[in-house]
C-alpha positions in Angstrom: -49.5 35.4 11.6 -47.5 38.3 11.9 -43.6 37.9 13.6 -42.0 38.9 16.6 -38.8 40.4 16.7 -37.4 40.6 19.9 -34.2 43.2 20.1 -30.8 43.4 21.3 -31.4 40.6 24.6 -28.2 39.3 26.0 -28.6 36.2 24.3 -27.0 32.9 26.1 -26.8 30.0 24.2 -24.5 26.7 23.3 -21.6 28.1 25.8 -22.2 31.4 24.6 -22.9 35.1 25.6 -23.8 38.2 23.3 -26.0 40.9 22.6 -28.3 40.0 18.8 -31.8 39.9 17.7 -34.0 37.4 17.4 -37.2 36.8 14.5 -40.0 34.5 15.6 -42.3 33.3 12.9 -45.1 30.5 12.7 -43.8 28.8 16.2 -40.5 29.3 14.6 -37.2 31.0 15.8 -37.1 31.7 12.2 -33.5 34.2 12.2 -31.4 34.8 14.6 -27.9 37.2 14.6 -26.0 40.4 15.5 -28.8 43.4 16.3 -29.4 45.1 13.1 -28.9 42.3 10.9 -31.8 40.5 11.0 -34.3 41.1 8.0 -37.7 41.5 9.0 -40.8 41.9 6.7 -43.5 45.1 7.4 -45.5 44.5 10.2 -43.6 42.7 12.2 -43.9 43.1 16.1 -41.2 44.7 17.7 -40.2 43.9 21.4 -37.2 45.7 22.6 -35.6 43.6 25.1 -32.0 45.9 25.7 -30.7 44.6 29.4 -32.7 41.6 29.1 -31.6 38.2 28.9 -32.8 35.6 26.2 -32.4 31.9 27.1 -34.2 29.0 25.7 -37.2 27.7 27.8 -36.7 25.4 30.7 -37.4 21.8 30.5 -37.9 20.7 33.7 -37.8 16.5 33.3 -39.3 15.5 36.6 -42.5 17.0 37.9 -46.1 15.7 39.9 -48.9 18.1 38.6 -51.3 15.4 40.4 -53.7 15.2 37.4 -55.7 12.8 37.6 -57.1 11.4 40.9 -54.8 14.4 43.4 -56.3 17.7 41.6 -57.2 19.0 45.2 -53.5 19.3 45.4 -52.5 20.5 41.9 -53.5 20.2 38.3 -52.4 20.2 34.7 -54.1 23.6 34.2 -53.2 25.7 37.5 -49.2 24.0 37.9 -48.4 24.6 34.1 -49.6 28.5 34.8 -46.7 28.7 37.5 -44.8 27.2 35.0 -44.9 29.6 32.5 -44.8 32.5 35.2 -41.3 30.4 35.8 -39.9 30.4 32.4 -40.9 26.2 32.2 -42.3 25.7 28.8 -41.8 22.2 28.6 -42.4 18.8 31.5 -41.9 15.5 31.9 -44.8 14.5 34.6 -44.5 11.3 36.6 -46.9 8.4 36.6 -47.7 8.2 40.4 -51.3 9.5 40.2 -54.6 7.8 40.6 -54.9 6.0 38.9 -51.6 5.0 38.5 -50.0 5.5 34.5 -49.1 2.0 34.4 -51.0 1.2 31.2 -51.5 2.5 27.9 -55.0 3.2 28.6 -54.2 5.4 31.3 -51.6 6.8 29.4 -53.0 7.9 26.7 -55.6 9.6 29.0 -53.0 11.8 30.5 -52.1 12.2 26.8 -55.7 13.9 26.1 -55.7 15.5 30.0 -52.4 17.4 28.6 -53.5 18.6 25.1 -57.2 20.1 26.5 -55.4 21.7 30.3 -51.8 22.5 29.4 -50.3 25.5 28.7 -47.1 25.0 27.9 -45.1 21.7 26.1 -46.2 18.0 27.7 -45.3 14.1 27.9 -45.4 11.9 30.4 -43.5 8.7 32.0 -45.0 5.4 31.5 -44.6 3.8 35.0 -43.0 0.4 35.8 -44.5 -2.3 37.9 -43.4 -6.0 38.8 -45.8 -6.7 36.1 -46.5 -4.7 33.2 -43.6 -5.3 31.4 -45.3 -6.3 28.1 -47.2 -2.9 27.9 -44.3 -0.4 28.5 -42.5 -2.3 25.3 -45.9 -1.4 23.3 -45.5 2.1 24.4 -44.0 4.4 21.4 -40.7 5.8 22.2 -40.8 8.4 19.8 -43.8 9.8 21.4 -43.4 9.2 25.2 -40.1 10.5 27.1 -39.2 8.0 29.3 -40.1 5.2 31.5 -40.3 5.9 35.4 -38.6 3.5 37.4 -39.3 3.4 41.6 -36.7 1.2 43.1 -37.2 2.5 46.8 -41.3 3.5 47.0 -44.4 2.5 48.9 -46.4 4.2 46.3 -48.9 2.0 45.3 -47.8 -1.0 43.6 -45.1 0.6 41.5 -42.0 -0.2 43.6 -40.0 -2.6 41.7 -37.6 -4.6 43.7 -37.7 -8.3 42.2 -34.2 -8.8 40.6 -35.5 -10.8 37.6 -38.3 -8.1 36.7 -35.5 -5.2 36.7 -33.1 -7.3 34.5 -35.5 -7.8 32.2 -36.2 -4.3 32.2 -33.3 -3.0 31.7 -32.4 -5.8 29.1 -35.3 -4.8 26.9 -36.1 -1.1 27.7 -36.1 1.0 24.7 -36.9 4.4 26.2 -34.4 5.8 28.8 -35.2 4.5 32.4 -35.4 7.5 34.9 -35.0 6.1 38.3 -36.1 6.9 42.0 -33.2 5.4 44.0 -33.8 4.6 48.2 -33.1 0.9 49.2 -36.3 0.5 50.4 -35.3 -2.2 53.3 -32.7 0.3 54.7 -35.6 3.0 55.0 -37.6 0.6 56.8 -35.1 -0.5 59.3 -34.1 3.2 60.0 -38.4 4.3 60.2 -38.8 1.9 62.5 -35.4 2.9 64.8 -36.2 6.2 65.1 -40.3 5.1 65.5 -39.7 3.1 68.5 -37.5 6.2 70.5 -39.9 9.2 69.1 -43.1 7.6 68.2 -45.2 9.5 65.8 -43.9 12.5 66.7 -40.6 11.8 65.3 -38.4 15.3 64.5 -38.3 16.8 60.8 -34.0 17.2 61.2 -34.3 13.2 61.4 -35.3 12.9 58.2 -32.1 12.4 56.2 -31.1 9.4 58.7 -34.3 7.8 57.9 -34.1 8.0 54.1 -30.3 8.3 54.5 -27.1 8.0 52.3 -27.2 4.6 52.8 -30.5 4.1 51.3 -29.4 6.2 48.3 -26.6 4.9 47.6 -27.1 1.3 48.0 -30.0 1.5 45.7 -28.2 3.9 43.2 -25.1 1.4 42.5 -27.9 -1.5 41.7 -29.1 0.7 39.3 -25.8 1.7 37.5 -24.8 -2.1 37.9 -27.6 -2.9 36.3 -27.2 -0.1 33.3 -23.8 -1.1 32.8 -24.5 -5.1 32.6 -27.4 -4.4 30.3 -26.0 -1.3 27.9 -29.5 0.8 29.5 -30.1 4.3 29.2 -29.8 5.1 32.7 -31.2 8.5 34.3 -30.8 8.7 37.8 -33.3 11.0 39.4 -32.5 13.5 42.2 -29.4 13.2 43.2 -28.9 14.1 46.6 -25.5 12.8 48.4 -21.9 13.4 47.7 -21.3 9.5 47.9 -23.3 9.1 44.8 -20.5 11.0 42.5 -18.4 8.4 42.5 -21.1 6.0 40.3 -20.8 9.4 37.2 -18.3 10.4 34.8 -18.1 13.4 32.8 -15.3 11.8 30.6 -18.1 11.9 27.5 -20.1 14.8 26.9 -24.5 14.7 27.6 -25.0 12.7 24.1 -22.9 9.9 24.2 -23.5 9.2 28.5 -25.6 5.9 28.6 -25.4 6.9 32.4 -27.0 10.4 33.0 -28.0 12.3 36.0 -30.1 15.2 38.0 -30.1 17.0 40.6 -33.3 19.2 41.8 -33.1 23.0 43.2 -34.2 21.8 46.6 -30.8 19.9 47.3 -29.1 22.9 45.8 -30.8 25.3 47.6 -31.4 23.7 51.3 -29.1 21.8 53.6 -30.3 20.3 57.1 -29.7 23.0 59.0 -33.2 24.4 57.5 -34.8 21.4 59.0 -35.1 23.3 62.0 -36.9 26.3 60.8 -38.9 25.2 57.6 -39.6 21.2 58.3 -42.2 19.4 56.4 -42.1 22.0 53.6 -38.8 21.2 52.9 -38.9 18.0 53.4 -38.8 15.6 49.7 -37.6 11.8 48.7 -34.8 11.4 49.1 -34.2 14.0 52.0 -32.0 16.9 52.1 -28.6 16.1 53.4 -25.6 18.1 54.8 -24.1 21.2 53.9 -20.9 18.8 52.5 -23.7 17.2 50.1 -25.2 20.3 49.0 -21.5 21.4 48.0 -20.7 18.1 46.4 -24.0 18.1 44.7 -22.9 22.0 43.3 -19.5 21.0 42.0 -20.9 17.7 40.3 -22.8 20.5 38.6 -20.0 22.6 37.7 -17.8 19.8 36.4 -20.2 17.8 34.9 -20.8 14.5 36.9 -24.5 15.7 37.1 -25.9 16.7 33.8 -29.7 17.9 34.5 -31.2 20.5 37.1 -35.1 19.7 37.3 -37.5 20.2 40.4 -39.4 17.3 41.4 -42.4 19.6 41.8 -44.8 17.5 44.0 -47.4 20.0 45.6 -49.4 18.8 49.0 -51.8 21.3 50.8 -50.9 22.5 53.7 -52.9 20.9 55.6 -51.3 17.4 54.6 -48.1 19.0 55.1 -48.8 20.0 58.6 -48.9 15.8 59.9 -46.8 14.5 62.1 -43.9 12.6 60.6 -45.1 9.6 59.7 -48.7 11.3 58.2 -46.6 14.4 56.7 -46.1 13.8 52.7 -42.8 14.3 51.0 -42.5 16.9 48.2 -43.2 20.4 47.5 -44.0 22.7 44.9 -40.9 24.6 43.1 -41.7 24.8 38.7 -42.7 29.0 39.5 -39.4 29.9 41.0 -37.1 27.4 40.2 -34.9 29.4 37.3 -35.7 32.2 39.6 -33.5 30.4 42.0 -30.8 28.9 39.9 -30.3 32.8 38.5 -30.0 34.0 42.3 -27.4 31.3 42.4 -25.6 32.8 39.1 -26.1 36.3 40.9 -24.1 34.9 44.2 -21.3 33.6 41.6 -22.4 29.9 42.4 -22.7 29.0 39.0 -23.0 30.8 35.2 -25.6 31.5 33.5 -24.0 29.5 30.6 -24.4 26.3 32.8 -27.8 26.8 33.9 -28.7 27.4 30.1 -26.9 23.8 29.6 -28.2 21.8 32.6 -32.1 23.0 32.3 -32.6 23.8 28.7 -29.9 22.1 26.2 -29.3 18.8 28.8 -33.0 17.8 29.0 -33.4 17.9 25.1 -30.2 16.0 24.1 -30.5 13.5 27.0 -34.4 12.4 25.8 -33.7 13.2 22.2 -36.4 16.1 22.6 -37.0 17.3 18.8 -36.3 20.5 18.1 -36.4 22.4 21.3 -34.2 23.3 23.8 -31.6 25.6 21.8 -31.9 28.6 20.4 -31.3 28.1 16.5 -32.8 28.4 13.2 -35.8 26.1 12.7 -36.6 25.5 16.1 -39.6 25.9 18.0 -39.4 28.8 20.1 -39.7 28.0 23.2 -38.1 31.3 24.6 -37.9 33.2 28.0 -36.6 36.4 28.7 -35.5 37.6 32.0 -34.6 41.2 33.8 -31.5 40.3 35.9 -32.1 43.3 38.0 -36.4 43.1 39.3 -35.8 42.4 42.8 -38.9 40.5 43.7 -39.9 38.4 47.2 -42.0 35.3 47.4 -45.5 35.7 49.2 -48.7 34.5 49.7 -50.3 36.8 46.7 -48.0 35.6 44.2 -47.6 31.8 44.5 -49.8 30.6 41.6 -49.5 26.9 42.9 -52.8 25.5 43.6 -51.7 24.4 47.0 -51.2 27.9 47.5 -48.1 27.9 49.1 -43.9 27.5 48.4 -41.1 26.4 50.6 -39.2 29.5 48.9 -41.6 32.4 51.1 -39.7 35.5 51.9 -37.6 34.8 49.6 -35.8 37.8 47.5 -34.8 36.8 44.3 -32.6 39.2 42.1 -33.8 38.2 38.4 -37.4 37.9 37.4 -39.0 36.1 34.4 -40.7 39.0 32.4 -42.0 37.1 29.6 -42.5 33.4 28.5 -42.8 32.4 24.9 -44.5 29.1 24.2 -44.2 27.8 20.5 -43.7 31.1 19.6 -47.0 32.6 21.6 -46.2 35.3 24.3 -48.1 32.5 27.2 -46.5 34.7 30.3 -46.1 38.6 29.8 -44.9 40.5 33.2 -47.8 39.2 35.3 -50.1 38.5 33.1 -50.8 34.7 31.5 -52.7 33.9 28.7 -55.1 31.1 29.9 -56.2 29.9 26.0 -53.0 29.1 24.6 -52.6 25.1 25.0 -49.0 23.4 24.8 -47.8 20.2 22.2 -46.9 17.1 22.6 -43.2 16.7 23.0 -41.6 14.3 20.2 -38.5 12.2 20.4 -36.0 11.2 18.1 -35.2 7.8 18.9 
């Protein structure tokens, strides 16, 4: 095949900023240097990309796409096409579908699922029960990312709360352990306060006091107790309370942390003050919090307490969304206009572009010991996205790609737009248009 040469992008990689070019060749970001210096054979494709920005693609570590058993609400196929359209050329996809991916079998399935439907990079979490400890230590770790860990869930049989099972777990785990953390008997007692004074009809802004610090917290120290007894690779899923700081460090950098970290856009972007004017769509596990969290959440960013952005994409219709409280499903669709988001953030001086780069693109590879993605440099897959920071664009009905069909983030006017995605080197997302037969790999790790 012949190359790509993509010219004189603001290029921002490894803590860095500056104009260069860039030669893609055989899935390969083959050369890569000041503009005018990289040698190119005849032939090669030419894209000039002057006032653009170059980043590596985004690995978002933490999405639903529903496939198998919940395809009315999303699937592999239609949820990786937002993707793309969102500069996401690589996920991690949890194990809470139908059925459940609590065994090899099933996992493997999803396996084949993600090699014929998606079309950008794939792997998936092998999920934890009280009982299937034997399988996840058959599963591969250089081949699956991670296992997936609910320690406050009524989903199915996969909430793990016997003490002995998790110590085990944690003692033997050889993949990192990414872990949902609500105390689920707080969240009961709370549910059934607020149940008895409203009902059914209990209000949306009530949310956070039902799954509330408490509940966080509680459960998040039992896991980091847990990591630290054991020596566990620890990954604490969506962080969404200030209280929870005070269980991170940033005193090593991302590769040497046995304790890491996320936080998702939602609990960047919303506080509970937008209960009141967006409810259901906006409301996820664990629950948006206060303006004081959303700010601690922000500077656990900026000074590295918190060492991953991801988006916990979870799509419902909207008819499921539209329940009462106790009928209304938590989570919402976000993998289209997430980096759309965290560059409106960069554009309101929030955070740097460098950062983002770090938190959803370098982060996720060195923290899952991704090979060969998530950097821009010579003999890595090129995974690539470039980005106008001045197409003003607003959030409607006609484009949402989400199956569901629609996004908390309506009327929205984002700044920055993803022009064009590069999967493995293939343009997969091109100003609009998305090239439907181009299929993603299988991530691999190097553990």
């Amino acid at each position: 095949m012949s190359g790509i040469l993509i010219k004189n992008p603001t290029i921002i990689n490894e803590g860095l900023s500056f104009i260069g070019d860039l030669y893609i060749r055989d899935e390969i970001i083959s050369a890569f240097g000041p503009p005018g210096q990289v040698a190119v054979p005849d032939g090669t494709k030419i894209i000039d990309a002057t006032g653009l920005i170059l980043i590596p693609g985004v690995i978002d570590e933490h999405v639903h796409f529903r496939e198998p058993g919940l395809t009315h609400k999303g699937d592999i196929f239609t949820e990786t096409r937002a993707a793309a359209a969102g500069g996401v050329t690589s996920f991690m996809d949890m194990p809470n579908t139908l059925p459940q991916t609590t065994t090899l079998k099933d996992l493997e399935e999803k396996f084949r699922i993600g090699s014929e439907r998606s079309l950008i990079n794939y792997s998936f979490y092998f999920g934890a029960t009280d009982d299937n400890l034997s399988e996840i230590m058959r599963a591969d770790p250089g081949t699956v990312c991670g296992i997936k860990l609910f320690m406050g869930s009524s989903t199915g049989n996969m909430l793990v709360d016997n003490e002995n099972v998790l110590k085990e777990l944690f003692r033997k785990a050889l993949m990192p352990i990414a872990v949902h953390c609500e105390d689920e008997t707080t969240i009961r007692r709370n549910s059934e306060k607020f149940r008895q004074k409203h009902g059914e009809n209990v209000p949306m802004k009530f949310h956070p006091l039902i799954r509330s610090r408490e509940a966080c917290f509680k459960s998040s120290s039992q896991a980091v107790n847990l990591a630290k007894e054991f020596n566990t690779r620890l990954h604490i899923l969506h962080l969404s309370t200030a209280d929870e700081m005070k269980l991170l460090s940033a005193e090593e950098p991302p590769y040497e942390k046995r304790i890491t970290s996320e936080v998702c856009i939602h609990h960047l972007w919303f506080d509970d003050t937008d209960y009141e004017e967006l409810g259901s769509k906006i409301r996820w596990n664990p629950a948006i919090k206060t303006g004081f969290d959303r700010k601690a959440l922000i500077e656990g960013l900026n000074n590295d307490l918190i060492d991953v952005i991801a988006t916990d994409h979870a799509p419902h219709t909207a008819e499921e969304k539209s329940g009462s409280y106790f009928k209304s499903p938590s989570g919402a669709p976000m993998v289209q206009h997430s980096l759309a988001a965290m560059l409106e953030l960069w554009q309101r001086k929030i955070f740097s572009l460098e950062k983002i780069v770090e938190k959803m693109c370098h982060n996720p590879a060195i923290l899952f010991n991704i090979s060969k993605r998530g950097f821009i440099r010579e003999g890595y897959k090129a995974d690539l996205v470039l980005i106008d920071p001045e197409h003003a664009w607003s959030v409607s009905r006609n484009n949402i790609l989400y199956k569901c069909g629609w996004s908390p983030m309506e009327g929205v006017t984002f700044s920055s737009k993803v022009v064009k995605t590069f999967v493995n080197g293939t343009l997969v997302y091109n100003y609009g248009e998305i090239n439907e037969d181009y299929r993603g790999q299988r991530l691999e790790f190097k553990r």
